[in-house]
Gaussian input, Z-matrix of N, CA and C with variables (Angstrom, degrees):
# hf/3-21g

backbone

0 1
 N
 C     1     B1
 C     2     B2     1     A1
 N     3     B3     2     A2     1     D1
 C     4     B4     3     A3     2     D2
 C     5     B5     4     A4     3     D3
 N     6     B6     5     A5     4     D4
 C     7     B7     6     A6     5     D5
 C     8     B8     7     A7     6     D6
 N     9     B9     8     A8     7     D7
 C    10    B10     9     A9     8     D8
 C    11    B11    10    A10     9     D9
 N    12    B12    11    A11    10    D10
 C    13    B13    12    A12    11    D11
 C    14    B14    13    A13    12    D12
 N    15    B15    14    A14    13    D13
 C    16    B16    15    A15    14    D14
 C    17    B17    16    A16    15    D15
 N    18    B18    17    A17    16    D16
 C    19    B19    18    A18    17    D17
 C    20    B20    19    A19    18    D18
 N    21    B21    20    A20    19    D19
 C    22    B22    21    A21    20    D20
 C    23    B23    22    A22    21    D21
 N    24    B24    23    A23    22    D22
 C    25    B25    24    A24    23    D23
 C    26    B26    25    A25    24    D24
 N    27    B27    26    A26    25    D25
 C    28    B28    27    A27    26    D26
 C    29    B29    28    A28    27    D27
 N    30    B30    29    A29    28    D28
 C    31    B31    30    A30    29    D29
 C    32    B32    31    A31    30    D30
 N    33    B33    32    A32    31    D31
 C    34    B34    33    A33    32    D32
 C    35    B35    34    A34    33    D33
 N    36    B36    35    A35    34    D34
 C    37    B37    36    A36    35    D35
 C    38    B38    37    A37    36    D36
 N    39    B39    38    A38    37    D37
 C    40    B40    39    A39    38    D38
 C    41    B41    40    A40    39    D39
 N    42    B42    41    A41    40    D40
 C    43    B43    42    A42    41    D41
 C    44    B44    43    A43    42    D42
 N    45    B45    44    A44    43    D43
 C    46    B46    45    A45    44    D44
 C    47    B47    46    A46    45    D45
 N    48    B48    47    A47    46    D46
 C    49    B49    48    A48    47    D47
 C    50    B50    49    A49    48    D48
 N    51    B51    50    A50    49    D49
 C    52    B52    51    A51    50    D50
 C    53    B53    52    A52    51    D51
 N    54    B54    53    A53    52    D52
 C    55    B55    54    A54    53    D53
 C    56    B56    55    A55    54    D54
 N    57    B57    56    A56    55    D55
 C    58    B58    57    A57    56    D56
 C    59    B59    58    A58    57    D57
 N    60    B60    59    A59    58    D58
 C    61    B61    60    A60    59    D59
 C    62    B62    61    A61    60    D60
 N    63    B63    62    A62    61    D61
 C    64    B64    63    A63    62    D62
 C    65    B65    64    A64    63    D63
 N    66    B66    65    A65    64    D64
 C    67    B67    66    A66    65    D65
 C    68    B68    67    A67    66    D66
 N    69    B69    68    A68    67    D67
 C    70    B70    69    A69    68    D68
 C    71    B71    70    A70    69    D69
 N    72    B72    71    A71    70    D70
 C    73    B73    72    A72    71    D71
 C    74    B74    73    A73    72    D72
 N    75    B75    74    A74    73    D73
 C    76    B76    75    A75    74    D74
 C    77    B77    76    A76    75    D75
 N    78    B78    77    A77    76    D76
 C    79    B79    78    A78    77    D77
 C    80    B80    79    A79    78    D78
 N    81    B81    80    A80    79    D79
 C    82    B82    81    A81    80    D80
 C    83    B83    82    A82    81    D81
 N    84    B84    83    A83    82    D82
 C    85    B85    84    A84    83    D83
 C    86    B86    85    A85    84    D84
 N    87    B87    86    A86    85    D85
 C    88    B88    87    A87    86    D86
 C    89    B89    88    A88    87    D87
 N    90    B90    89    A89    88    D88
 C    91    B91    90    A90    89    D89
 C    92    B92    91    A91    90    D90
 N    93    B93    92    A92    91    D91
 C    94    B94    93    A93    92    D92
 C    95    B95    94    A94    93    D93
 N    96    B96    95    A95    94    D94
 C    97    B97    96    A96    95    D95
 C    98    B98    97    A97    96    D96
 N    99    B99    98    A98    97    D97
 C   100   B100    99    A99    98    D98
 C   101   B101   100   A100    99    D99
 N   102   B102   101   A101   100   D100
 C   103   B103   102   A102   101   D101
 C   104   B104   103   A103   102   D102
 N   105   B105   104   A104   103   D103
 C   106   B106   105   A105   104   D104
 C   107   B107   106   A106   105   D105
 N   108   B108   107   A107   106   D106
 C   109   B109   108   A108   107   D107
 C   110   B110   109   A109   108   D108
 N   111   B111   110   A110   109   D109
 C   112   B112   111   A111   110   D110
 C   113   B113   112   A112   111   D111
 N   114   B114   113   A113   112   D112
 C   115   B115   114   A114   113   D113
 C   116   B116   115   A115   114   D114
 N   117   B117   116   A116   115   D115
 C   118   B118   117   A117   116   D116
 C   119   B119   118   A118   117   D117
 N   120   B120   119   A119   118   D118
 C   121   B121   120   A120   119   D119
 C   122   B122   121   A121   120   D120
 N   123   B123   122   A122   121   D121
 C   124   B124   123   A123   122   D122
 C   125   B125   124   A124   123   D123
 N   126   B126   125   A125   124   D124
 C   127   B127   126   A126   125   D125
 C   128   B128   127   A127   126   D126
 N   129   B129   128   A128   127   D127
 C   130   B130   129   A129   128   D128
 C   131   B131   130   A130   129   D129
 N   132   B132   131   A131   130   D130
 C   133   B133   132   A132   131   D131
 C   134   B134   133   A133   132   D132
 N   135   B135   134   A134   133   D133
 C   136   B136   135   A135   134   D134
 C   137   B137   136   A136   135   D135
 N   138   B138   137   A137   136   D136
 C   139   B139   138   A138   137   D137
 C   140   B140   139   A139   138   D138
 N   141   B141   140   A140   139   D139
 C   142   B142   141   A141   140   D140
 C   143   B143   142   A142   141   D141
 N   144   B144   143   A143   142   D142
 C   145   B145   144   A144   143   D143
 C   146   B146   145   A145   144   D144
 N   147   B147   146   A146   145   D145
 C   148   B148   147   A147   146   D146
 C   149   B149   148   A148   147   D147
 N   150   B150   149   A149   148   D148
 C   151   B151   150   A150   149   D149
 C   152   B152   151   A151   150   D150
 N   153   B153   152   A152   151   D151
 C   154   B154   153   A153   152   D152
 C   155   B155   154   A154   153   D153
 N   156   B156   155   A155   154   D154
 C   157   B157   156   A156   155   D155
 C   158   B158   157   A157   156   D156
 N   159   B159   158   A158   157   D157
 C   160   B160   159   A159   158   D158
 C   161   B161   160   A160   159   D159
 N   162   B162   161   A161   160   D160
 C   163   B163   162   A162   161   D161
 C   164   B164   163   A163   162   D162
 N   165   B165   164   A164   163   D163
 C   166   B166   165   A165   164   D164
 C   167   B167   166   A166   165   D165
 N   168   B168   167   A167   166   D166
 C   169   B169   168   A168   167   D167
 C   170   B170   169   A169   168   D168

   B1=1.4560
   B2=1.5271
   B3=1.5140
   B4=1.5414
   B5=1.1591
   B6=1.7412
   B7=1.1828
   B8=1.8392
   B9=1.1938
   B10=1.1599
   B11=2.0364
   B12=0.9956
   B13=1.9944
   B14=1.5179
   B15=1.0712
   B16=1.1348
   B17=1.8807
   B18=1.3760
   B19=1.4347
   B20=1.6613
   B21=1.9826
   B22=1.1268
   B23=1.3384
   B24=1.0583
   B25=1.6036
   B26=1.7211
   B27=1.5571
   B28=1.2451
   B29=1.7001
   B30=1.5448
   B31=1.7092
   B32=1.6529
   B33=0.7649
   B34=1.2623
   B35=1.8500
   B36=1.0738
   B37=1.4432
   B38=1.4041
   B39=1.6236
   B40=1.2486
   B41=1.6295
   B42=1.0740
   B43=1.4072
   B44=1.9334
   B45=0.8750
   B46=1.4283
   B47=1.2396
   B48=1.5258
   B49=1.6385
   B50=1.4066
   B51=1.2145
   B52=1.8491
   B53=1.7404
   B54=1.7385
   B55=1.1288
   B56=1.8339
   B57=1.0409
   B58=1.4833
   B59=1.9774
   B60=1.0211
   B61=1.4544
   B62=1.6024
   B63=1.5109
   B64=1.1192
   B65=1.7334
   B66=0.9758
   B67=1.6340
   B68=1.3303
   B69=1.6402
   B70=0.9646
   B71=1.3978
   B72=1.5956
   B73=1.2830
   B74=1.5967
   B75=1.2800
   B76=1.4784
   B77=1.5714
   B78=1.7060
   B79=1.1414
   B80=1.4503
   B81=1.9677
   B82=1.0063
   B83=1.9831
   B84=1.2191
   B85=1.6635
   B86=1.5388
   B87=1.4178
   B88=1.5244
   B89=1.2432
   B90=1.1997
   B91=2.0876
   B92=1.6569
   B93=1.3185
   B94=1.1168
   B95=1.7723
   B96=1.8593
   B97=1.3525
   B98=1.3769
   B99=1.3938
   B100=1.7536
   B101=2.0501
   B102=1.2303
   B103=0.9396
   B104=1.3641
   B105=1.6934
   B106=1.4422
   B107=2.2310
   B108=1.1068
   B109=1.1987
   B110=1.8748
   B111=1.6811
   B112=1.4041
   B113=2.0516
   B114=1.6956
   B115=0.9598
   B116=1.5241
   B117=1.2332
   B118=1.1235
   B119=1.3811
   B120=1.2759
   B121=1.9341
   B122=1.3286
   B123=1.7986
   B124=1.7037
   B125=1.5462
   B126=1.6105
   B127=1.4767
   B128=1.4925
   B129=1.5842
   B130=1.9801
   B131=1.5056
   B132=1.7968
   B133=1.4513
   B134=1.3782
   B135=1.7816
   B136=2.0564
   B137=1.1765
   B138=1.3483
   B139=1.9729
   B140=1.2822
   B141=1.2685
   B142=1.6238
   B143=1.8204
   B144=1.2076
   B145=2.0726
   B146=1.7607
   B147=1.5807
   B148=1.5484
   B149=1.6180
   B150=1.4915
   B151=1.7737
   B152=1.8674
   B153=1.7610
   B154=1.6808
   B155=1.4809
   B156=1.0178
   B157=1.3465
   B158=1.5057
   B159=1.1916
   B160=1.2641
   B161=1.7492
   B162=1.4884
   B163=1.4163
   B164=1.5635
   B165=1.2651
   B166=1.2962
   B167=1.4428
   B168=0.7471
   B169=1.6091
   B170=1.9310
   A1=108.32
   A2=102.47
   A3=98.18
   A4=144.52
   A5=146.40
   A6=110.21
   A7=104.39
   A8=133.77
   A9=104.02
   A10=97.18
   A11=88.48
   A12=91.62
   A13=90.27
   A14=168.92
   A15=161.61
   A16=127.83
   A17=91.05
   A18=105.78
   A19=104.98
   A20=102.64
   A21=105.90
   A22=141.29
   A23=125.10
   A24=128.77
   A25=94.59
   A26=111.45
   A27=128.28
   A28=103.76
   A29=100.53
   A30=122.05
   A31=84.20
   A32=115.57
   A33=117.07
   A34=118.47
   A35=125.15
   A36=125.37
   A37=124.51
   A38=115.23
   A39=119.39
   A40=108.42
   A41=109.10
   A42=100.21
   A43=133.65
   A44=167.28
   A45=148.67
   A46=111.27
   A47=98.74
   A48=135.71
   A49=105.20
   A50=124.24
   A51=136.29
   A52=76.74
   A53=106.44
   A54=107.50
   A55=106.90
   A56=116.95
   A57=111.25
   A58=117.51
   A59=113.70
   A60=121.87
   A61=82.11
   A62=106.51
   A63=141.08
   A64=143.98
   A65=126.89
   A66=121.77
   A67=91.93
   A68=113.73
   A69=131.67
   A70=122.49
   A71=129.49
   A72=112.87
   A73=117.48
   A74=117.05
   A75=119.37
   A76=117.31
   A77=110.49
   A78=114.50
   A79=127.21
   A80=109.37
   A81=133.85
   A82=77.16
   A83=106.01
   A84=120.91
   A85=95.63
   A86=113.72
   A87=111.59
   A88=110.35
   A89=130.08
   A90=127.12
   A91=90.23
   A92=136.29
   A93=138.89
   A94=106.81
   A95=95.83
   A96=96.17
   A97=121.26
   A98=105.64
   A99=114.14
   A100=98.65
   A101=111.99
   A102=104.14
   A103=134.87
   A104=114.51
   A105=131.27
   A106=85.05
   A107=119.85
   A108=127.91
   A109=103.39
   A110=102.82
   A111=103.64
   A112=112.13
   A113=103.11
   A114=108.73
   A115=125.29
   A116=113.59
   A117=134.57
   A118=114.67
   A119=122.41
   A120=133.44
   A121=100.02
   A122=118.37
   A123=120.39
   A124=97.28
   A125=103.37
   A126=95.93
   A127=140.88
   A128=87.97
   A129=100.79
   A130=104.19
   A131=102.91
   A132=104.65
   A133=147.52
   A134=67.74
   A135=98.12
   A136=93.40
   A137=109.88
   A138=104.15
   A139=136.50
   A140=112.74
   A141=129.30
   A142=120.08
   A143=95.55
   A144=99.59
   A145=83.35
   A146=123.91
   A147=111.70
   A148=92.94
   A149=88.76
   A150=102.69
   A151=91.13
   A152=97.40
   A153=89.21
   A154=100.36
   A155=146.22
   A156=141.58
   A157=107.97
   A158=110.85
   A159=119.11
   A160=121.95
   A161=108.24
   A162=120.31
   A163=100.93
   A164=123.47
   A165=133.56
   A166=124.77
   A167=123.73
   A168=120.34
   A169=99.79
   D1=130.94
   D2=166.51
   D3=-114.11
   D4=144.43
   D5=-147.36
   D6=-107.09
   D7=152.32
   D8=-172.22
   D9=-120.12
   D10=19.11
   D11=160.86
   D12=93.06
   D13=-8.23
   D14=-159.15
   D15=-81.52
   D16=-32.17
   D17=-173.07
   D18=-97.62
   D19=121.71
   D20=165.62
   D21=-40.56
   D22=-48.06
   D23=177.08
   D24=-120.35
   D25=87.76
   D26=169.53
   D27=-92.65
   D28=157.25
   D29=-152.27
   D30=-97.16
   D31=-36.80
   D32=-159.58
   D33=-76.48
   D34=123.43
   D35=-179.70
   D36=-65.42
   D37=-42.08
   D38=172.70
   D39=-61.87
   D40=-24.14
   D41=-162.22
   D42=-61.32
   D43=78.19
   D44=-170.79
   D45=-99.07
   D46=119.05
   D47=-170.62
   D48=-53.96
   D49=141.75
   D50=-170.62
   D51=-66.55
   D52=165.37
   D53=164.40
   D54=-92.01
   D55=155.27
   D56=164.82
   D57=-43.68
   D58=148.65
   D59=-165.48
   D60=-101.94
   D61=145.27
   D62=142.12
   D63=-39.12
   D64=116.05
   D65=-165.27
   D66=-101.71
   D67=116.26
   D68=167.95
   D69=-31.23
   D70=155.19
   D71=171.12
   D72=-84.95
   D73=178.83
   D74=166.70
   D75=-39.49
   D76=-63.17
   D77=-171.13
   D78=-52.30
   D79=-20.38
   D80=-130.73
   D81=-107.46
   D82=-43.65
   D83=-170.42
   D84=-58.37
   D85=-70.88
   D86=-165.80
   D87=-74.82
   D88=-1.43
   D89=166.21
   D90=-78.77
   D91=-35.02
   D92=-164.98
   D93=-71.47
   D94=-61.06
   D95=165.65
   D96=-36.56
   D97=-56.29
   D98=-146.67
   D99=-72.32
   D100=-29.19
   D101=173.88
   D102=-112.33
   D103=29.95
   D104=177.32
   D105=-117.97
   D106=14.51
   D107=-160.34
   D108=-122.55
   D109=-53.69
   D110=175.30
   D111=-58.71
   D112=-34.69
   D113=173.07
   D114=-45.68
   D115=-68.86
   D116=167.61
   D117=-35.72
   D118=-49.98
   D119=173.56
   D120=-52.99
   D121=-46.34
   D122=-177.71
   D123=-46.28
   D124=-71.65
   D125=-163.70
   D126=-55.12
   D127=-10.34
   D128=-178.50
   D129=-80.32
   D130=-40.96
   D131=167.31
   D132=-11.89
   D133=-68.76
   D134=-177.63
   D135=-67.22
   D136=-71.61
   D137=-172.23
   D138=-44.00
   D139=-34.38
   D140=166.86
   D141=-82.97
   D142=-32.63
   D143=163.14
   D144=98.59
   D145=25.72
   D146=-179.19
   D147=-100.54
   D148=144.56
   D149=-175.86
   D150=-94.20
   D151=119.15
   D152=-170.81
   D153=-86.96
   D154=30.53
   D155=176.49
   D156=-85.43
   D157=-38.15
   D158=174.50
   D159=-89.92
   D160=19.73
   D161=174.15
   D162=-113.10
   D163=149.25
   D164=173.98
   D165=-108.07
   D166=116.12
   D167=-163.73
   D168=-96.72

């Protein structure tokens, strides 16, 4: 069995547990939005024949 660091109270001695991950900030969310969003405009783009340069997000 192998351990891959994840589990809080792990059996194992060698092991050292990932630290818990971080929740992004706000600012960090909507740069995320805005640009999992421009993406998305590409692909309607292509499919629809709209030149997104001239769309404003």
């Amino acid at each position: 069995m192998s351990c891959d660091g994840q589990c809080r109270a792990c059996p194992y001695d060698f092991c050292v547990p990932a630290p818990p991950t971080a929740k992004p900030s706000k600012a960090a969310e909507r740069q995320n939005w805005r640009q999992d969003a421009l993406f998305e405009l590409e692909d309607l783009g292509d499919l629809y024949g709209i030149d997104t340069s001239q769309v404003r997000l």
